[in-house]
ZADO-666958 format. One record per residue: x, y, z of N, C-alpha, C in turn. Coordinates in steps of 0.1 Angstrom, whole numbers, padded with zeros to 4 digits, always signed. Each point is the difference from the previous one (the first is absolute). Layout:
BEGIN
XYZXYZXYZ/...
***
This chain:
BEGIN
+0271+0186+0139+0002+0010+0010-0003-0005+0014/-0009-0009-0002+0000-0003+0015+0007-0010+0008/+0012-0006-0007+0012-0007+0005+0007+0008+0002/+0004+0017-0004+0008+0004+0006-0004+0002+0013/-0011+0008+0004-0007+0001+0014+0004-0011+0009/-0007-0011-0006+0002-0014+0008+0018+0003+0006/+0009+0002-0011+0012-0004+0001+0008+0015+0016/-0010+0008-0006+0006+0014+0012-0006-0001+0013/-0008-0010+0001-0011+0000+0013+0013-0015+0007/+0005-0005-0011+0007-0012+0008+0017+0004+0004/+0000+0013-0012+0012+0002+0007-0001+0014+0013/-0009+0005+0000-0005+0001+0013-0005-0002+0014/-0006-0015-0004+0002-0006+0011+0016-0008+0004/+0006-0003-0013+0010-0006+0006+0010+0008+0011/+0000+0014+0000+0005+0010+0003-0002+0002+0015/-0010+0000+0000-0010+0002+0011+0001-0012+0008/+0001-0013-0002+0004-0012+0009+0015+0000+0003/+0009+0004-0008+0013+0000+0002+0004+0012+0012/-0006+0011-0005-0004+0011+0015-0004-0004+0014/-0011-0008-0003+0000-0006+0014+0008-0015+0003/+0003-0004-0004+0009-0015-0003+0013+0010+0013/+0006+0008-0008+0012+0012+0002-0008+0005+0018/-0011+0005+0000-0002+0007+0014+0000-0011+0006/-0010-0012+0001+0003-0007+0011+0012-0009+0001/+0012+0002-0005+0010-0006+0003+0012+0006+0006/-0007+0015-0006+0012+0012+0010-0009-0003+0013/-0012-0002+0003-0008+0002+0016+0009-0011+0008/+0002-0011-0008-0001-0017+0008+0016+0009+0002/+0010+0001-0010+0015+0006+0004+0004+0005+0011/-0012+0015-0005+0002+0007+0014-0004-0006+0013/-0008-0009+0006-0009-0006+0005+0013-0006+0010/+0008-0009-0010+0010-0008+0002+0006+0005+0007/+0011+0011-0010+0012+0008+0004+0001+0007+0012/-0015+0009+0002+0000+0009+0010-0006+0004+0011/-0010-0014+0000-0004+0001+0012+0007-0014+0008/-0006+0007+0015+0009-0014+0010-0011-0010+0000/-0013+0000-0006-0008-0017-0003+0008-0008-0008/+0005+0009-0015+0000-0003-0009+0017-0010-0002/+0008+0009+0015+0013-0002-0003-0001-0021+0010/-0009+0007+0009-0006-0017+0007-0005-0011-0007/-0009+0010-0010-0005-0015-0017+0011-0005-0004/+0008+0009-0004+0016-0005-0007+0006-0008+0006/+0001+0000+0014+0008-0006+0008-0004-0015+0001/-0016+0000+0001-0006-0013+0005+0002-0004-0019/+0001+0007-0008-0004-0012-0016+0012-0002-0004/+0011+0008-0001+0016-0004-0004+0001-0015+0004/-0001-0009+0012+0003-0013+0002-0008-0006-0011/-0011+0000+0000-0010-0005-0009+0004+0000-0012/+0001+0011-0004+0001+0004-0017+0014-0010-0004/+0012+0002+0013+0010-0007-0005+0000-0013+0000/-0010-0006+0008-0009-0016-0001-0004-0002-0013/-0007+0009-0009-0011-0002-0009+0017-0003-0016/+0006+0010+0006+0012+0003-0008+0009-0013-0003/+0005-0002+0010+0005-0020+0000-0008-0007-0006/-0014-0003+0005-0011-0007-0005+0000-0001-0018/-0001+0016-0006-0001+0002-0014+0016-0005-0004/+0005+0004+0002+0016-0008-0004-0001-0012+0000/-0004-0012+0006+0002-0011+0002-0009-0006-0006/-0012+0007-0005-0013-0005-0009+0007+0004-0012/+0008+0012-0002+0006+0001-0017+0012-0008-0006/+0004-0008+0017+0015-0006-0003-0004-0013-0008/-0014-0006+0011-0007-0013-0004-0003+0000-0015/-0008+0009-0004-0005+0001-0016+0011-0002-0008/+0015+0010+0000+0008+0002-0005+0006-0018+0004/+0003-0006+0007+0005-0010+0000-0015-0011-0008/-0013-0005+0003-0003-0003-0006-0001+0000-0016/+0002+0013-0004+0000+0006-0015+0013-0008-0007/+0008+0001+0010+0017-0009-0007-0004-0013+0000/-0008-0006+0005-0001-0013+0002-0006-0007-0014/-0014+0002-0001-0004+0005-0010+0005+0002-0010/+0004+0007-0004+0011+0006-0011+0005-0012-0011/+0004-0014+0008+0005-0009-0009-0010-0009-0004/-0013+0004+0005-0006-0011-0011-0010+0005-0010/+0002+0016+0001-0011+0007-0009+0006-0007-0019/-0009+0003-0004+0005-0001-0014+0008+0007-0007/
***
């Protein structure tokens, strides 16, 4: 009996973190969307993010070309 408890207390917490997981991401959204700091944050991180974005591409292109290289002397 007392695994089910254990089991109702975890899926109430999991619930309960997904709830707030869910509020603070509608806050950061709205935060974004609708205020004019938020629309100035966006403005200054968009170059950035699209920096970070090339960056990850070019680190997945490498792997992915390493990986083929590779490839012909595995067993």
């Amino acid at each position: 009996m007392a695994a089910k408890g254990v089991d109702a207390v975890s899926d109430r917490t999991s619930i309960l973190l997904g709830a707030l997981a869910g509020a603070v991401v509608g806050g950061c959204m709205g935060y974004l969307f609708l205020t004019d700091e938020g629309r100035r944050l966006r403005e200054d991180l968009e170059p950035r993010l699209a920096d970070l974005a090339t960056e990850v591409e070019r680190a997945r292109s490498l792997v992915k070309n390493a990986r083929a290289n590779v490839r012909p002397f595995e067993r």
